[in-house]
C-alpha distance (Angstrom), angle and dihedral (degrees) to the residues before:
residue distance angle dihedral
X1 . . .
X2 3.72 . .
X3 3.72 91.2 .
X4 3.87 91.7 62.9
X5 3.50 94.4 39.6
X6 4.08 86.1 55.8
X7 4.17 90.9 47.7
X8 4.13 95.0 47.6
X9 4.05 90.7 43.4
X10 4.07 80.5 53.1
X11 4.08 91.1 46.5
X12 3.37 86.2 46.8
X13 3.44 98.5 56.8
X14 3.70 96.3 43.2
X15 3.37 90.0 55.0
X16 3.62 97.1 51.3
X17 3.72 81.5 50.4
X18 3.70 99.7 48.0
X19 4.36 85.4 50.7
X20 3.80 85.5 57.4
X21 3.76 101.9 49.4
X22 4.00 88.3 44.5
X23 3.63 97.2 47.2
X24 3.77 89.8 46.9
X25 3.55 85.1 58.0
X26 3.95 89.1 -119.7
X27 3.76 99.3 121.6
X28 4.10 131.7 43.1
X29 4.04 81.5 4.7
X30 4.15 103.5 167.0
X31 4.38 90.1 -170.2
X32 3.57 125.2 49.4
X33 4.08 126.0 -103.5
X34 3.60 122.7 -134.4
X35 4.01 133.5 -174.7
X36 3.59 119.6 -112.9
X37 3.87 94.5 -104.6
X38 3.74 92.9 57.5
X39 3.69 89.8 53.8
X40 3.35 91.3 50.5
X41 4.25 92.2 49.4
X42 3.99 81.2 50.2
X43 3.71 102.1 49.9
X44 4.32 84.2 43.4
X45 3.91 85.4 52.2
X46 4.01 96.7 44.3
X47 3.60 107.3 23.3
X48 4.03 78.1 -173.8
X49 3.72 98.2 65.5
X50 3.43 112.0 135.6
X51 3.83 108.1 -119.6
X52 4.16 126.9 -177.7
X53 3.90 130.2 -166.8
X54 3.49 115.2 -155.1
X55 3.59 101.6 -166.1
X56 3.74 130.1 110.3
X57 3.74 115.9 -81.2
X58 3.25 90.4 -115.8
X59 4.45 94.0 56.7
X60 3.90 84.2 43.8
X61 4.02 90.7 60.2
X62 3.94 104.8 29.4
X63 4.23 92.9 43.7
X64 3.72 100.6 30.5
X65 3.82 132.9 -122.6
X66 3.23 148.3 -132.1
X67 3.32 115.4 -71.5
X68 4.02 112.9 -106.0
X69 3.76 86.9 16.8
X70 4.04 112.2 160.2
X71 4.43 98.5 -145.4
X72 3.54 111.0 -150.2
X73 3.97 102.9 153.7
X74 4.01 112.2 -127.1
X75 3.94 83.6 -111.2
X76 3.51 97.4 66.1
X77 3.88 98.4 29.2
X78 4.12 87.7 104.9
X79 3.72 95.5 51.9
X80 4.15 92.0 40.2
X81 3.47 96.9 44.2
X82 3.86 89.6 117.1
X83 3.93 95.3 68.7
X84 3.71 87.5 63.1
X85 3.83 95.0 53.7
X86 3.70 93.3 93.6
X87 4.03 92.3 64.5
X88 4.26 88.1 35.8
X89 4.04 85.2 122.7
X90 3.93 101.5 41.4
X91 3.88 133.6 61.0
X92 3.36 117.2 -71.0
X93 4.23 110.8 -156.1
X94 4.06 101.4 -146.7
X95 3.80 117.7 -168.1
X96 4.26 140.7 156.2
X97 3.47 134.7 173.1
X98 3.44 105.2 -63.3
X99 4.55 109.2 -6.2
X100 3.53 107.3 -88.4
X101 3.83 100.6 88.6
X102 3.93 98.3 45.2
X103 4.07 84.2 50.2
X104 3.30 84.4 62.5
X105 3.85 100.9 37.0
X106 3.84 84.3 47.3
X107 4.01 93.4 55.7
X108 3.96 85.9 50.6
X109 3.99 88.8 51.4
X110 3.51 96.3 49.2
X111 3.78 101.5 46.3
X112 4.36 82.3 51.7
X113 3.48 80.4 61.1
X114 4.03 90.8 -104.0
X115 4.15 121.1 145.2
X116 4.24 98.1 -129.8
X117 3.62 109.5 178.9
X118 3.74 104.9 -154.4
X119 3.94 126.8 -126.8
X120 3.54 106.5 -145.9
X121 3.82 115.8 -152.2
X122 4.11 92.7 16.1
X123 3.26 132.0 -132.9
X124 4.23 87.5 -35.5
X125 4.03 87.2 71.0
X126 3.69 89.1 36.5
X127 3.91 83.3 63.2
X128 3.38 96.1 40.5
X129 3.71 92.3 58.2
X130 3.77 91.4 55.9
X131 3.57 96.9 -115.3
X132 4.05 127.7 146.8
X133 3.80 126.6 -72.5
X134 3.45 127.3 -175.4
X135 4.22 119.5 -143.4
């Protein structure tokens, strides 16, 4: 009895482990991931790039955001997916607060047929790094 105890305590763990890497976007990712600083070289190099928060209205105006950030919260991303049309065949920069939700907004994106680039750590690591915020 022990020994199956033992093996689903180990499945369990691997799953839990498995949840992380996917939700961090680090495994079976279909959109690339890119650090804060890179974004910020991008958005310097093509003031026009597309970029979307996907935190609640309420995040995007108490924390800041990036400036020329479209918000469509990751909640309504399926039903708004219209208003992105326009940019459908350019890079779309996707960020949150902290990763998790623009992994997720970026997996919706992709499989629209949409070319999300990824912010990993959100705006948090965007803040970290020093860089600009507008409030």
């Amino acid at each position: 009895m022990k020994k199956y105890s033992n093996l689903l305590t180990a499945l369990f763990i691997a799953a839990i482990g498995f949840y992380f890497l996917y939700s961090k976007g680090l495994i079976f990712a279909n959109f690339e991931s890119v650090s804060p600083k890179t974004a910020y070289e991008m958005i310097k190099k093509e003031p026009s790039l597309t970029i979307l928060d996907v935190r609640t209205p309420q995040e995007f105006k108490e924390d800041g955001h990036l400036e020329g950030a479209l918000l469509i919260p990751v909640q309504e991303l399926d039903k708004r997916i219209g208003e992105l049309e326009p940019y459908k065949n350019s890079e779309i920069l996707v960020y949150c607060r902290s990763g998790s939700r623009s992994v997720k907004a970026s997996r919706i994106l992709a499989s629209k047929g949409f070319h999300p680039l990824n912010m990993k750590g959100g705006i948090n690591m965007w803040k970290r790094e020093a860089l600009p915020v507008v409030r």
